[in-house]
C-alpha positions as CSV (number, residue, x, y, z in Angstrom):
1,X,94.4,145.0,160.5
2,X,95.8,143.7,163.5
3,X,99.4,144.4,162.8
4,X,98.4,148.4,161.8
5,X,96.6,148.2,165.6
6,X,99.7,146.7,167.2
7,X,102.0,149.6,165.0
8,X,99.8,152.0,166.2
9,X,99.1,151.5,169.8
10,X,102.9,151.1,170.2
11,X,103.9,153.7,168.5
12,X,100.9,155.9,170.6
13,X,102.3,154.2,174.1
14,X,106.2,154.7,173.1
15,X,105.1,158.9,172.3
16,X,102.9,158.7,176.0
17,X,105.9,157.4,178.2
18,X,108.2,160.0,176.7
19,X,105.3,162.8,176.6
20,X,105.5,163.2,173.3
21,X,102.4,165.0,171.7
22,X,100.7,163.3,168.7
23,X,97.6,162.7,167.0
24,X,95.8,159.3,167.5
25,X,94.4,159.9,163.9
26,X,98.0,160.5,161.8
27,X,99.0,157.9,163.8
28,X,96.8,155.0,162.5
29,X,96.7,156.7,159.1
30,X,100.1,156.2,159.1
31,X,100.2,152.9,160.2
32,X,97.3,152.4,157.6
33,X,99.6,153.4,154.8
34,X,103.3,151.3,156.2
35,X,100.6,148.6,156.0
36,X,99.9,148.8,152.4
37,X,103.1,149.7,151.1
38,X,104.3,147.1,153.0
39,X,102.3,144.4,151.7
40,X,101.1,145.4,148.4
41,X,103.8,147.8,147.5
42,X,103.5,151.7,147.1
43,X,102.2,151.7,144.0
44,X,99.0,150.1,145.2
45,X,98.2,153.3,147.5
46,X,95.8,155.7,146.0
47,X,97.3,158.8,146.4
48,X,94.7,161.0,145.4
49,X,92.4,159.8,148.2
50,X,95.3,160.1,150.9
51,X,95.8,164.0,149.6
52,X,92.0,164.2,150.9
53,X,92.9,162.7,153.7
54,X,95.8,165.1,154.3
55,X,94.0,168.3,152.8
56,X,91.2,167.5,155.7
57,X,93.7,168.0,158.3
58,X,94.2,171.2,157.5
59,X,90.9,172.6,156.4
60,X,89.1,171.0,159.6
61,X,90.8,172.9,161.9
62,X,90.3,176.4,159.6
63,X,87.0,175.5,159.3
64,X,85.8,175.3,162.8
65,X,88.0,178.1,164.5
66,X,85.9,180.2,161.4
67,X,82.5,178.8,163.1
68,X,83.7,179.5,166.0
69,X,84.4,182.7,165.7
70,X,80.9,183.4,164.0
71,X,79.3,181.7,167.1
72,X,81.0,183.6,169.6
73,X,80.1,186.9,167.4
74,X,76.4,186.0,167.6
75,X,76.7,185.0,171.2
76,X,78.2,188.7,172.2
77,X,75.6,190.2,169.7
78,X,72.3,188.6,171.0
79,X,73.5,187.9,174.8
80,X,75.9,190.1,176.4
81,X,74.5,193.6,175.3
82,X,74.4,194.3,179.0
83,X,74.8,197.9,180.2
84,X,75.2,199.2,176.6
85,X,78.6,197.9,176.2
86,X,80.3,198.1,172.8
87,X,80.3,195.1,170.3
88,X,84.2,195.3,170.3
89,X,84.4,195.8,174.4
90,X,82.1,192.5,174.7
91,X,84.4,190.3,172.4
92,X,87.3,191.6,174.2
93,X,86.3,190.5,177.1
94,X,85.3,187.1,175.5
């Protein structure tokens, strides 16, 4: 574990001093995975759990821009009906 910290951090700090964006989370899931293939060979990685891994990375954002949205619909809907406004006048202004 301490050598996927060490990979990590340094990988994190090399991307930082050249202001390079990057996500902390690929980052040591990455690490995570060098590490096992590494030492145990890549036919010891379960694949099918690292595709759920993966597959959340792209639902989590879908997911809560959806809920966003919603809230920010109920939000205009229940809050800002102000001076008779329209519903699409309110979200454009949101």
């Amino acid at each position: 574990m301490f050598s996927v910290s060490l990979a990590a951090f340094s990988f994190i700090m090399f991307a930082s001093i050249f202001g390079m964006p990057i996500s902390g989370t690929h980052t040591i899931v990455g690490a995570l995975i060098g590490a096992g293939i590494a030492g145990l060979g890549a036919s010891a990685i379960d694949y099918t759990y690292m595709r759920k891994v993966i597959l959340s990375w792209f639902v989590s954002p879908a997911v809560s821009s959806s809920m966003c949205f919603v809230f920010i619909v109920i939000l205009s809907i229940t809050t800002l009906n102000s001076a008779g406004a329209s519903l699409k006048w309110r979200l454009f202004n949101l």
